[in-house]
TORPA-4810 file (N, C-alpha, C, O; in nm, 3 decimals):
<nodes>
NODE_1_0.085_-0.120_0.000_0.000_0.000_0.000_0.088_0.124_0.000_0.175_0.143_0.084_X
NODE_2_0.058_0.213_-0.106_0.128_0.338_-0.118_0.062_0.451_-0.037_-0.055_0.487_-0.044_X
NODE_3_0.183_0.511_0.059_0.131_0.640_0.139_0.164_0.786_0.124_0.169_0.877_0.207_X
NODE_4_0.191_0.781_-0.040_0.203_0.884_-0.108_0.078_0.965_-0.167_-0.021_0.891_-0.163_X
NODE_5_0.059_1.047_-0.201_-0.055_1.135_-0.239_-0.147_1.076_-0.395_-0.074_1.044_-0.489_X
NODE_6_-0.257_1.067_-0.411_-0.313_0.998_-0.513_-0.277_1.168_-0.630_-0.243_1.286_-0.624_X
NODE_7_-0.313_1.070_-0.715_-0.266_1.187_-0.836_-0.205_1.122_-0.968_-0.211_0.999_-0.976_X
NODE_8_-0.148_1.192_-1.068_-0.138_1.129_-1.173_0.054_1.109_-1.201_0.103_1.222_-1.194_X
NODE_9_0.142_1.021_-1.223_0.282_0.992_-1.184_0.341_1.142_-1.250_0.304_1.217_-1.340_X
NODE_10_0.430_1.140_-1.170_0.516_1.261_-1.278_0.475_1.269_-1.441_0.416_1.358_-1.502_X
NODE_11_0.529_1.136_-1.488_0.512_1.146_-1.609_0.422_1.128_-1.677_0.417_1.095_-1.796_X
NODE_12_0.294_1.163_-1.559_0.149_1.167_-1.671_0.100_1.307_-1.642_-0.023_1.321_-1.634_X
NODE_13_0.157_1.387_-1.628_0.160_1.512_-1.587_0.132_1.612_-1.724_0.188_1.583_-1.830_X
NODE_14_0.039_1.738_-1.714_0.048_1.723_-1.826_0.155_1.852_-1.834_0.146_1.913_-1.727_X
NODE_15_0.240_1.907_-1.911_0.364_1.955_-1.950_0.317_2.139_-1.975_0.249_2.170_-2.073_X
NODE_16_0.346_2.203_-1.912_0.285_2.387_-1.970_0.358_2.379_-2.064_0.462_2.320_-2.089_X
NODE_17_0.241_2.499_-2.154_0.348_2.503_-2.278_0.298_2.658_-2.222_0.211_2.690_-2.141_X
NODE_18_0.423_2.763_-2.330_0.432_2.847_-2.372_0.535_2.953_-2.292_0.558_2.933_-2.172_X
NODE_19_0.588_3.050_-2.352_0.697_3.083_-2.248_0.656_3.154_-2.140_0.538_3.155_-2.104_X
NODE_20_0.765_3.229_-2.071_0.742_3.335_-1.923_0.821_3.411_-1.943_0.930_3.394_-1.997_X
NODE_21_0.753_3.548_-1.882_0.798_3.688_-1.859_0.947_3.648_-1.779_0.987_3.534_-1.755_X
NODE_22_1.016_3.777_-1.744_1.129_3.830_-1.719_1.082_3.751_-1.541_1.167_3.709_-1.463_X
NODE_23_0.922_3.750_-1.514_0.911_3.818_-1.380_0.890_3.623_-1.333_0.887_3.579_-1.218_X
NODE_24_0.881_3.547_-1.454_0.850_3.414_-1.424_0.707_3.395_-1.431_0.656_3.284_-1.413_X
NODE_25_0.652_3.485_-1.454_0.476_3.429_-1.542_0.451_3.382_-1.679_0.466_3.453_-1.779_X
NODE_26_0.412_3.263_-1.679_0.387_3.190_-1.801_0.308_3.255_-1.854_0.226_3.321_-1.789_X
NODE_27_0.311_3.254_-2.033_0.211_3.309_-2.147_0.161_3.224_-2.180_0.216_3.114_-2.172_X
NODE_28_0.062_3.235_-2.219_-0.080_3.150_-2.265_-0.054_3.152_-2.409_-0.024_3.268_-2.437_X
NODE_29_-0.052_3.082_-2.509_0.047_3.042_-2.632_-0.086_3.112_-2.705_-0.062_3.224_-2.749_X
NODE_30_-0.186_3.076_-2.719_-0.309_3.125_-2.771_-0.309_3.245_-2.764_-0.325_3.308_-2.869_X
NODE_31_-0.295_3.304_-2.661_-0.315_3.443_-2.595_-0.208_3.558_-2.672_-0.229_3.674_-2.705_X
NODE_32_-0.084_3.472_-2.685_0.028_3.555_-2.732_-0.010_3.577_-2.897_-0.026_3.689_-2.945_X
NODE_33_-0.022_3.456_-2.971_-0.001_3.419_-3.078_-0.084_3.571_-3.159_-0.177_3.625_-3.100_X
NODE_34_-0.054_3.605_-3.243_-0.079_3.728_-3.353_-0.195_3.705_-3.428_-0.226_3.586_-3.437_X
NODE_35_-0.264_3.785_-3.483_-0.370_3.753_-3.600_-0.295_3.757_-3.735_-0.199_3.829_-3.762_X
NODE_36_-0.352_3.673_-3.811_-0.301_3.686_-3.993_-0.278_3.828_-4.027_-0.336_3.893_-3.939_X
NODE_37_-0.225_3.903_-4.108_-0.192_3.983_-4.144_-0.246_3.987_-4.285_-0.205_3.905_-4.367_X
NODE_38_-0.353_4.092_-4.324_-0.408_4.084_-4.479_-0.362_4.198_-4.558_-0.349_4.308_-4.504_X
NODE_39_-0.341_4.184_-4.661_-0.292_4.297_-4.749_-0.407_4.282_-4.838_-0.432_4.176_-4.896_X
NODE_40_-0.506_4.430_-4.854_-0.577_4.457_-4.928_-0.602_4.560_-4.925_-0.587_4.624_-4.820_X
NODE_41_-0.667_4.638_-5.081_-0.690_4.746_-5.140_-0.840_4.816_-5.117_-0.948_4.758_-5.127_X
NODE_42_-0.819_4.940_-5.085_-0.961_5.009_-5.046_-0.966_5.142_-5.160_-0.879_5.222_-5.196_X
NODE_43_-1.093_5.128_-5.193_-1.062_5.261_-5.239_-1.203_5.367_-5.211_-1.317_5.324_-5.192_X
NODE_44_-1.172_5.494_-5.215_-1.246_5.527_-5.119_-1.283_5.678_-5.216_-1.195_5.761_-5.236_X
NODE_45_-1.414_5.693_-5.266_-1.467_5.832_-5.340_-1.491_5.838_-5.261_-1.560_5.774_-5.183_X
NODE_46_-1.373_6.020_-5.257_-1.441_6.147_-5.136_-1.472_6.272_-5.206_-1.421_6.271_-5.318_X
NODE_47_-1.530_6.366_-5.183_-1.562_6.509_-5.242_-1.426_6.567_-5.266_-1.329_6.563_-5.190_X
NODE_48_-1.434_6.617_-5.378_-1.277_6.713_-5.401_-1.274_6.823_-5.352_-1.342_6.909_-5.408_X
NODE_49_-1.187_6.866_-5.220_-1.214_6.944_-5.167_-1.093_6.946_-5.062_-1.069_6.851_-4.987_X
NODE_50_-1.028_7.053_-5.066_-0.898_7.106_-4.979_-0.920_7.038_-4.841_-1.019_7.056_-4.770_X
NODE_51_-0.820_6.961_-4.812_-0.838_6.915_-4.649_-0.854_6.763_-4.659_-0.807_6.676_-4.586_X
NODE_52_-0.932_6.753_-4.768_-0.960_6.558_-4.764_-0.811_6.489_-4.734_-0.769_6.439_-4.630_X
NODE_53_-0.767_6.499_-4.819_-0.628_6.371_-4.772_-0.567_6.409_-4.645_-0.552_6.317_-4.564_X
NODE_54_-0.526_6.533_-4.608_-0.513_6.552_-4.489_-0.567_6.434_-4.350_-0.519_6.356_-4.267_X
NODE_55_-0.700_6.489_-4.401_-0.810_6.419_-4.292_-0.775_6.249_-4.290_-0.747_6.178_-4.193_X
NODE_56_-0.785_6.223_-4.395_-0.758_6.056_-4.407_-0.615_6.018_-4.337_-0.598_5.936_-4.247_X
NODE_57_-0.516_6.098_-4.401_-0.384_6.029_-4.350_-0.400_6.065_-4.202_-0.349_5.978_-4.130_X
NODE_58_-0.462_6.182_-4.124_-0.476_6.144_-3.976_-0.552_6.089_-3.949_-0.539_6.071_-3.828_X
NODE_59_-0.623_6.048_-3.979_-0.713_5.920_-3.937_-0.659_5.798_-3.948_-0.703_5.710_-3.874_X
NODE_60_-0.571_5.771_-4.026_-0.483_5.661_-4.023_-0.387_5.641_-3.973_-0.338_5.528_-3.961_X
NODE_61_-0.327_5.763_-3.925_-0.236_5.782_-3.861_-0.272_5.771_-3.728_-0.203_5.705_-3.651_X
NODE_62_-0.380_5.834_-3.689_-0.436_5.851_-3.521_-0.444_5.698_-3.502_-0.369_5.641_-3.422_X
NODE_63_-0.536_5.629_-3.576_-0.531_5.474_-3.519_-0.454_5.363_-3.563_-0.486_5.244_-3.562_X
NODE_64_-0.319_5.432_-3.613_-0.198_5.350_-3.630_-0.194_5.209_-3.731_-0.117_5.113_-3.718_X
NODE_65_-0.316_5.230_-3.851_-0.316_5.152_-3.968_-0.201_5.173_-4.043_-0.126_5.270_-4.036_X
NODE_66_-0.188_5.052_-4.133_-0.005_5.044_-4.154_-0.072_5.065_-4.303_-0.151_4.980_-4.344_X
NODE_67_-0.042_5.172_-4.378_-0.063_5.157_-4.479_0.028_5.165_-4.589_0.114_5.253_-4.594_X
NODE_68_0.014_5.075_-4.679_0.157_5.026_-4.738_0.168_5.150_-4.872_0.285_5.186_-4.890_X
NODE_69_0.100_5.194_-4.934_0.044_5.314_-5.053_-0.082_5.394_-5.027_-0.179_5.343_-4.971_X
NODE_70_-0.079_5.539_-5.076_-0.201_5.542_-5.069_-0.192_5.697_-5.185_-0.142_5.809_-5.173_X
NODE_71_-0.257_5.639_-5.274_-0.286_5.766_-5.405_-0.400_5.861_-5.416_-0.501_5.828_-5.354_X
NODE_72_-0.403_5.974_-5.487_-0.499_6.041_-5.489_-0.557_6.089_-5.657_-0.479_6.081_-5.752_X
NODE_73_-0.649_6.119_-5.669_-0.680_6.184_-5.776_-0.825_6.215_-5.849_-0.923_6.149_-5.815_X
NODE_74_-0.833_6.290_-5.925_-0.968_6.320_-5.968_-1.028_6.223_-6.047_-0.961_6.146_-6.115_X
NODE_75_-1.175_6.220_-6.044_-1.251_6.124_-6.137_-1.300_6.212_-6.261_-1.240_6.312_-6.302_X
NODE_76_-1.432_6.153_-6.324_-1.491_6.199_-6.455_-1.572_6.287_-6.391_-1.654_6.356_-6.452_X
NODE_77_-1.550_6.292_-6.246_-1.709_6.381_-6.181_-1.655_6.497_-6.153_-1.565_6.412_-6.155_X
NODE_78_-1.614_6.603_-6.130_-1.517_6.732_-6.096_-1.550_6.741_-5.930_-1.483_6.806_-5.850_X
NODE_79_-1.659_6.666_-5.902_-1.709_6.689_-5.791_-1.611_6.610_-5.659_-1.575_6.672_-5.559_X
NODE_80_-1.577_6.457_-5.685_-1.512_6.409_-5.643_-1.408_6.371_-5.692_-1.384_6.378_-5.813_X
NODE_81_-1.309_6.313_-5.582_-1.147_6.244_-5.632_-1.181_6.138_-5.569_-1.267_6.128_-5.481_X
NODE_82_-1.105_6.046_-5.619_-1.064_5.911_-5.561_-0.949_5.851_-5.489_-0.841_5.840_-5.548_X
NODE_83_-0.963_5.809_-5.359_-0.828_5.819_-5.284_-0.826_5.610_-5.299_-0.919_5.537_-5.265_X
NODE_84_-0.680_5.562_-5.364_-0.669_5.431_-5.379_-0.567_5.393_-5.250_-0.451_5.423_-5.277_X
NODE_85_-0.581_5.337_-5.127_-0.521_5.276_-5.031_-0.447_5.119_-5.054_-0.519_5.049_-5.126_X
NODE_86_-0.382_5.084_-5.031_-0.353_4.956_-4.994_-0.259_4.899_-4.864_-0.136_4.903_-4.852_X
NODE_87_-0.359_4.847_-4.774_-0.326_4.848_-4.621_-0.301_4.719_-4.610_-0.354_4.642_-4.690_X
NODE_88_-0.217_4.672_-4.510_-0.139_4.565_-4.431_-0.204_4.553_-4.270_-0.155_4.621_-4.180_X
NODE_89_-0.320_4.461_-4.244_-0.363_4.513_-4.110_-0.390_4.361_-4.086_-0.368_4.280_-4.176_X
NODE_90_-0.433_4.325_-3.972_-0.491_4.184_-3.922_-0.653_4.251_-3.962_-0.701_4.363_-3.979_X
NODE_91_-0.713_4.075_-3.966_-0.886_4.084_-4.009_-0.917_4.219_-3.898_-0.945_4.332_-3.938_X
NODE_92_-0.907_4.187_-3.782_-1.011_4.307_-3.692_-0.960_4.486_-3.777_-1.042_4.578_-3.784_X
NODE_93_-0.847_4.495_-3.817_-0.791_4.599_-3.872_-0.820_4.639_-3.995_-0.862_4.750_-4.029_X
NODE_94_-0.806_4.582_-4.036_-0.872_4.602_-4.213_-1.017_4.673_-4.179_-1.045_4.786_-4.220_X
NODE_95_-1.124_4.575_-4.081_-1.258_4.592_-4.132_-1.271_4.748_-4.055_-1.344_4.831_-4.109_X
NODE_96_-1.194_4.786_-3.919_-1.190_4.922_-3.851_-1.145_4.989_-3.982_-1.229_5.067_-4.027_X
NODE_97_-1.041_4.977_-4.048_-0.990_5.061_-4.131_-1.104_5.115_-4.227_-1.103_5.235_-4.254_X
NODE_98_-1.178_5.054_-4.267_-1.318_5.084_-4.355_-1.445_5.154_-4.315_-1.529_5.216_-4.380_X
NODE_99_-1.428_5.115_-4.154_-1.587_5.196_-4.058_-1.535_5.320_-4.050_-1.585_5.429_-4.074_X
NODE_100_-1.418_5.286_-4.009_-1.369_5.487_-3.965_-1.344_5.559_-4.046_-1.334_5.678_-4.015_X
NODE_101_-1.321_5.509_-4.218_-1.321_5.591_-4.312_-1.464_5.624_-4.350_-1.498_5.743_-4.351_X
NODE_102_-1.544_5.535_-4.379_-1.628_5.577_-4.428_-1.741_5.690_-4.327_-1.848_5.732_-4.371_X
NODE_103_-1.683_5.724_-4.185_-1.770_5.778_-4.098_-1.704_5.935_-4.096_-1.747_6.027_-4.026_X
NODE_104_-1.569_5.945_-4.207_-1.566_6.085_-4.249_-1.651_6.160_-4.339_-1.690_6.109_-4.444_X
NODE_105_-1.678_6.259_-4.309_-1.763_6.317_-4.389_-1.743_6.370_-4.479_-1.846_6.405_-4.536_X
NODE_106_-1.633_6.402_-4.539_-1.606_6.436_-4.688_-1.605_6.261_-4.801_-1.610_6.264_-4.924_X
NODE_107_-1.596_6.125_-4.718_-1.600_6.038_-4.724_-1.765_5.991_-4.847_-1.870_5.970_-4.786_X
NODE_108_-1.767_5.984_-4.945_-1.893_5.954_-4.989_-1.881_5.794_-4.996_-1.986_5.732_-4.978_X
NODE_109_-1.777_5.729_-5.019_-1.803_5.586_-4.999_-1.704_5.483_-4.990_-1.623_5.521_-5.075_X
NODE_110_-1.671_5.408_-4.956_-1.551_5.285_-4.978_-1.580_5.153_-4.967_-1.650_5.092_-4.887_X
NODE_111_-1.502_5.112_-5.075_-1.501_4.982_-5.170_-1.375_4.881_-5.112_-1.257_4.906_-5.139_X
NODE_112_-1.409_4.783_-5.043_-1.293_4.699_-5.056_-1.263_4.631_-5.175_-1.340_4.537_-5.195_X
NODE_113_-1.164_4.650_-5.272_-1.162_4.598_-5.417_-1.147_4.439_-5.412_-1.104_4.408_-5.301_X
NODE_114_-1.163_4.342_-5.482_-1.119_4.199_-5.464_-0.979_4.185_-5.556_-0.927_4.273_-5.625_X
NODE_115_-0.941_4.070_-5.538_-0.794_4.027_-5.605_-0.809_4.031_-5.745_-0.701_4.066_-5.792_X
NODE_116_-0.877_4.016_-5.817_-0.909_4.058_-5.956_-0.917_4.190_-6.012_-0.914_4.199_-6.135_X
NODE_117_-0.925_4.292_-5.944_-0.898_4.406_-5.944_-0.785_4.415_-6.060_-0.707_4.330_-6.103_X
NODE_118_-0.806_4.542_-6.092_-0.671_4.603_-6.184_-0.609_4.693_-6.121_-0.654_4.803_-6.088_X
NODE_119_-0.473_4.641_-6.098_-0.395_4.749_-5.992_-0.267_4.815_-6.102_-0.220_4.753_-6.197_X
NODE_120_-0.241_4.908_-6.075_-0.084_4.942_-6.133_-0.047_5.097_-6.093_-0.107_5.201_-6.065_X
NODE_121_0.092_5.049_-6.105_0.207_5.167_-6.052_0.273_5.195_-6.139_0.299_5.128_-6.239_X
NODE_122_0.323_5.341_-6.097_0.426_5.359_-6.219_0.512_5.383_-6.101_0.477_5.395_-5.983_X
NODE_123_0.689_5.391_-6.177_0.820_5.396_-6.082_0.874_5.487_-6.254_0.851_5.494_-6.375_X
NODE_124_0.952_5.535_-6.148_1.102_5.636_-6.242_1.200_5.620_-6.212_1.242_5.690_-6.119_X
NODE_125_1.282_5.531_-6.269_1.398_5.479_-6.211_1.537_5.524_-6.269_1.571_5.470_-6.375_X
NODE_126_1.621_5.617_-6.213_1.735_5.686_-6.274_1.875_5.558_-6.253_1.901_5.498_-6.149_X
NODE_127_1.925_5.549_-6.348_2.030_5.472_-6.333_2.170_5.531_-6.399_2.150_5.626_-6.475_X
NODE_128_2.276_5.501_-6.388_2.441_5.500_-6.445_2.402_5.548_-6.581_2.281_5.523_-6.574_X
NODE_129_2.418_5.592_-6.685_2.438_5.642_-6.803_2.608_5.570_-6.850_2.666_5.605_-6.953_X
NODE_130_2.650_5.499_-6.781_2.815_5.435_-6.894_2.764_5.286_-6.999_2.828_5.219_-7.080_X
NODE_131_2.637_5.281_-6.955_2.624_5.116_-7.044_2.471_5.170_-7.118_2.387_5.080_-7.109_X
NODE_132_2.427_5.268_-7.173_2.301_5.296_-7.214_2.227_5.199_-7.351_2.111_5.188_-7.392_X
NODE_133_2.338_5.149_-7.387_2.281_5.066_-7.481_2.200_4.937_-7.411_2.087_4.898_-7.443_X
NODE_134_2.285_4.882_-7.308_2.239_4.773_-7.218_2.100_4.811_-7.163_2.001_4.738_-7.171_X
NODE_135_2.105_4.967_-7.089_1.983_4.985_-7.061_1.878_4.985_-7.098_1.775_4.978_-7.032_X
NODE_136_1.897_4.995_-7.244_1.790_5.032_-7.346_1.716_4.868_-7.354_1.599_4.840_-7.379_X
NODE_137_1.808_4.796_-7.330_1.783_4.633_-7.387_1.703_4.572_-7.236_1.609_4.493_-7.250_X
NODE_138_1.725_4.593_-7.163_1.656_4.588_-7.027_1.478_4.618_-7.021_1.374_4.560_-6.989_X
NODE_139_1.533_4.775_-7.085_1.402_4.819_-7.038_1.343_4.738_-7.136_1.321_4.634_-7.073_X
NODE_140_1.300_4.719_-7.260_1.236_4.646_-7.368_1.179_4.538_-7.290_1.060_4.519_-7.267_X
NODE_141_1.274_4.473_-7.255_1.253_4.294_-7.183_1.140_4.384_-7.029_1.057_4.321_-6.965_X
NODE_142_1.165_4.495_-7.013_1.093_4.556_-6.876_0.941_4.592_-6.883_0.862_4.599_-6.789_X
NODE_143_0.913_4.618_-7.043_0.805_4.679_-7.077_0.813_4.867_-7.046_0.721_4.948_-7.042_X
NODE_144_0.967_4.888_-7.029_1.003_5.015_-6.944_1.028_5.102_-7.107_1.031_5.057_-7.221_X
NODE_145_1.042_5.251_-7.051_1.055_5.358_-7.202_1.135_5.450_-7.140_1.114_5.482_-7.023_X
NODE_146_1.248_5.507_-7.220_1.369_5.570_-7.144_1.312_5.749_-7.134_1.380_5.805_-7.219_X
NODE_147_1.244_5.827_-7.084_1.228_5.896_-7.083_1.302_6.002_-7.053_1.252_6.114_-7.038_X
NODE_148_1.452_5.974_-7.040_1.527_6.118_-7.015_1.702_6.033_-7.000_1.748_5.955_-6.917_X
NODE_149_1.776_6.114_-7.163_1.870_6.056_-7.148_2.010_6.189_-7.153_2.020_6.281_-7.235_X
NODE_150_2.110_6.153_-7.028_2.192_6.230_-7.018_2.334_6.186_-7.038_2.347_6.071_-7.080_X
NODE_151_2.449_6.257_-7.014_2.581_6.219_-7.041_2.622_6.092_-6.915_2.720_6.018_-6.909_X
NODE_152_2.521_6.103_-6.837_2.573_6.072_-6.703_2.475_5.963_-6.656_2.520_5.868_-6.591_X
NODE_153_2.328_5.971_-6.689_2.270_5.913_-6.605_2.100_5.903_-6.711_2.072_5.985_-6.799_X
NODE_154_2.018_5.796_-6.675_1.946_5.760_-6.760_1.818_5.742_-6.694_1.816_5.662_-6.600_X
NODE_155_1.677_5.822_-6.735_1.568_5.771_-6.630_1.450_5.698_-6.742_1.414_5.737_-6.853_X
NODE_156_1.407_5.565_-6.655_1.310_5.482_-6.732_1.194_5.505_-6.657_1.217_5.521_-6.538_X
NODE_157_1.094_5.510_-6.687_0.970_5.442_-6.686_0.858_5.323_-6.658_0.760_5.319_-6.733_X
NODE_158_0.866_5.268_-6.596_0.805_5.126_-6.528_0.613_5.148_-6.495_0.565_5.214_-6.403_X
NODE_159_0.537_5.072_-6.602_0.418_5.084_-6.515_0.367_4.904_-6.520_0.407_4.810_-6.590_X
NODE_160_0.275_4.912_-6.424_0.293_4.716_-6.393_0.244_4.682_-6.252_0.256_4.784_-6.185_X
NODE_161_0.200_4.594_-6.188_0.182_4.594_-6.060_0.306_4.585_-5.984_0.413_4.618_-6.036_X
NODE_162_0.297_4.545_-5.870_0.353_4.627_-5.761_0.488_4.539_-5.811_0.589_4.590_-5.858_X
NODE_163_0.459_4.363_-5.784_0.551_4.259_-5.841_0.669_4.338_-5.982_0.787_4.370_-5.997_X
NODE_164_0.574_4.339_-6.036_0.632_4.396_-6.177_0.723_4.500_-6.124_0.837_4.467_-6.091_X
NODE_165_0.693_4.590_-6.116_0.749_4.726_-6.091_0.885_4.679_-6.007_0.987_4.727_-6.058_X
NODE_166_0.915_4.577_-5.862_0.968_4.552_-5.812_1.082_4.476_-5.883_1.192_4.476_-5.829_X
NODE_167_1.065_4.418_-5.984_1.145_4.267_-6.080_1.212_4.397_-6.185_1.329_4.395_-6.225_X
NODE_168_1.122_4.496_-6.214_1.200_4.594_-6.286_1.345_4.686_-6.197_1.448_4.741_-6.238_X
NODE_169_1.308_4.672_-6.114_1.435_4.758_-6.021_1.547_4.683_-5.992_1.668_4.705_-5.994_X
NODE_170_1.479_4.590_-5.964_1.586_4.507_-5.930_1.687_4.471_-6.036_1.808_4.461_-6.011_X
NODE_171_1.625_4.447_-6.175_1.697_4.403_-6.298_1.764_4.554_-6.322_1.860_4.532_-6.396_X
NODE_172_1.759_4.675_-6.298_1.829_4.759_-6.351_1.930_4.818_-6.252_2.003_4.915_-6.273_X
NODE_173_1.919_4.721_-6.107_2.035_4.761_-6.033_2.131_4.719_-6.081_2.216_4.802_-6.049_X
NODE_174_2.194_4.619_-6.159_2.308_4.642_-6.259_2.401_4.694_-6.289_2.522_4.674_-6.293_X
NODE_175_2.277_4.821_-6.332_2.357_4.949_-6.397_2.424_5.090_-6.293_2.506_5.178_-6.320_X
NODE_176_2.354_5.063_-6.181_2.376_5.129_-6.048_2.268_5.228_-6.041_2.280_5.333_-6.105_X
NODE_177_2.145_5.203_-5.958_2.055_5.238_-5.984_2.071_5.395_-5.883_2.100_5.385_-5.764_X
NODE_178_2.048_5.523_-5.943_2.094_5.665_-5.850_1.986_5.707_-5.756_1.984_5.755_-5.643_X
NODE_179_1.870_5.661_-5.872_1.718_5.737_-5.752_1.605_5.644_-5.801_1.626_5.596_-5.912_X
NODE_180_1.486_5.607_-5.740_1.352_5.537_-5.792_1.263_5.599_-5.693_1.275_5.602_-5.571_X
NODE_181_1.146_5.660_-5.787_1.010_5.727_-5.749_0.908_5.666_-5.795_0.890_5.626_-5.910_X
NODE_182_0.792_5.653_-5.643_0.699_5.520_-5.720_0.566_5.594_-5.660_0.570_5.641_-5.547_X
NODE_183_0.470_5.600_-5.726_0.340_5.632_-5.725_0.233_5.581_-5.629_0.119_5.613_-5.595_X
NODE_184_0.303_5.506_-5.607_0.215_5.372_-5.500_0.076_5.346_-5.632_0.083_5.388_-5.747_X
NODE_185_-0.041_5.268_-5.574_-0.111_5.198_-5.652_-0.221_5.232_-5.682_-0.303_5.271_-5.600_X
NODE_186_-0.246_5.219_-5.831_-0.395_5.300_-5.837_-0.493_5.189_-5.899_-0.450_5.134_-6.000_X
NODE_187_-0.598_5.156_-5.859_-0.681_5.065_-5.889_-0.855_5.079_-5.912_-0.933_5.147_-5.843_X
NODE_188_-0.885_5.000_-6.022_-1.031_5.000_-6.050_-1.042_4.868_-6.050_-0.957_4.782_-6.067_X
NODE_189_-1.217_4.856_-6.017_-1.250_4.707_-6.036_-1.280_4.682_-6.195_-1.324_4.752_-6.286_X
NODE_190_-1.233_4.541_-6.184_-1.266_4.477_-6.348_-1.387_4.511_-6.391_-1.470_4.563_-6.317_X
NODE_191_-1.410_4.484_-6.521_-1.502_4.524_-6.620_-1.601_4.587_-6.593_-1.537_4.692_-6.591_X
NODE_192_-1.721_4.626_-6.565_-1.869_4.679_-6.573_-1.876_4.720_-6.374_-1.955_4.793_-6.314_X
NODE_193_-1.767_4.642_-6.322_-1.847_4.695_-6.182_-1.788_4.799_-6.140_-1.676_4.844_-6.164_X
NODE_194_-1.885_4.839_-6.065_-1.871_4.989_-5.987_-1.703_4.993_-5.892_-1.693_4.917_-5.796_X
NODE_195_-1.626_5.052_-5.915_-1.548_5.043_-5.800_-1.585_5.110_-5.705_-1.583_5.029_-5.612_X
NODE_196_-1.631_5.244_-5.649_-1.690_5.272_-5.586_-1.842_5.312_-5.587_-1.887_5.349_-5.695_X
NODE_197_-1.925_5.308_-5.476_-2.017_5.372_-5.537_-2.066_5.554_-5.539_-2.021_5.627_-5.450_X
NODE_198_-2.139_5.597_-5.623_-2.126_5.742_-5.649_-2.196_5.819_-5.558_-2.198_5.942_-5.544_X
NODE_199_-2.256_5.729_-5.497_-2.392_5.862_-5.424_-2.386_5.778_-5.304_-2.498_5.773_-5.253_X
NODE_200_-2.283_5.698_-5.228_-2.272_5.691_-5.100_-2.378_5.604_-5.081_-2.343_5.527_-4.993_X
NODE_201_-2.504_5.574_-5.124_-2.589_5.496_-5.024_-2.576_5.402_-5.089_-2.523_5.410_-5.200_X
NODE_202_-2.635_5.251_-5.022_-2.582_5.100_-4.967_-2.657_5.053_-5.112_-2.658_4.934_-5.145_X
</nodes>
């Protein structure tokens, strides 16, 4: 007869997982663990009108959305511009990122675009001017157009999604690439649908 304590042997014990603070308190592995991280495109018709982007980038800024681009510009309407975002947030972040825009009031509406979307950037990429013939042969294979050529130094042209634009820089570091200016991303939805809608209601 054993006059030890009933219970389960050491080694049926069951094992903590997850680590501990500085102070020796264990983390709850669940608890720690991060949400997915989504990269997707918003785009958002607001009234054209002095102050709008302002307003947006502090609003994005105040609640610390990571936003990876974000473009501006006028539509066919004179009335409004179209501001094209593309944010990096976890699910709960993304969908805040969309309530709090659309609860600005120069805000007439926003569209989360889907992956079918048509996205593209343009980049200006200045490089070395000693191998310009090479460059010339680059850009071709780049879909790129040399728009400004000097004794010294050579600037191309890149439009393409983000991928694209990126495979282009990289192929013309080569030549020693001096400066690259990129537009961030401007996007409409495919064929017949609305990318945003015009008059704000549902």
């Amino acid at each position: 007869m054993s006059n030890g304590l009933s219970g389960p042997a050491p080694d049926e014990r069951p094992t903590p997982q997850g680590r501990r603070t500085p102070e020796g308190v264990r983390i709850d592995p669940e608890a720690e663990a991060q949400p997915e991280i989504r990269r997707t495109t918003l785009s958002a018709l607001v009234k054209h009108e002095p102050g709008v982007l302002a307003e947006v980038s502090t609003l994005f800024s105040r609640r610390q959305f990571n936003i990876e681009s974000l473009t501006v510009g006028p539509t066919t309407d004179p009335d409004r511009a179209r501001i094209t975002m593309v944010v990096e947030e976890p699910e709960p972040g993304v969908e805040q990122a969309k309530k709090q825009l659309a609860k600005l009031l120069p805000v007439v509406s926003v569209t989360e675009l889907g992956e079918d979307s048509i996205e593209r950037e343009l980049a200006l990429i200045k490089v070395d001017g000693e191998r310009p013939d090479e460059v010339h042969a680059v850009a071709e294979v780049c879909d790129a157009r040399t728009v400004d050529v000097g004794p010294r130094a050579l600037t191309v042209e890149v439009t393409g999604t983000e991928p694209e634009v990126d495979r282009a820089i990289e192929a013309f570091e080569r030549f020693g690439v001096r400066e690259v200016v990129r537009t961030g991303t401007a996007a409409l939805a495919r064929g017949t649908n609305e990318t945003a809608n015009t008059t704000g209601e549902p």
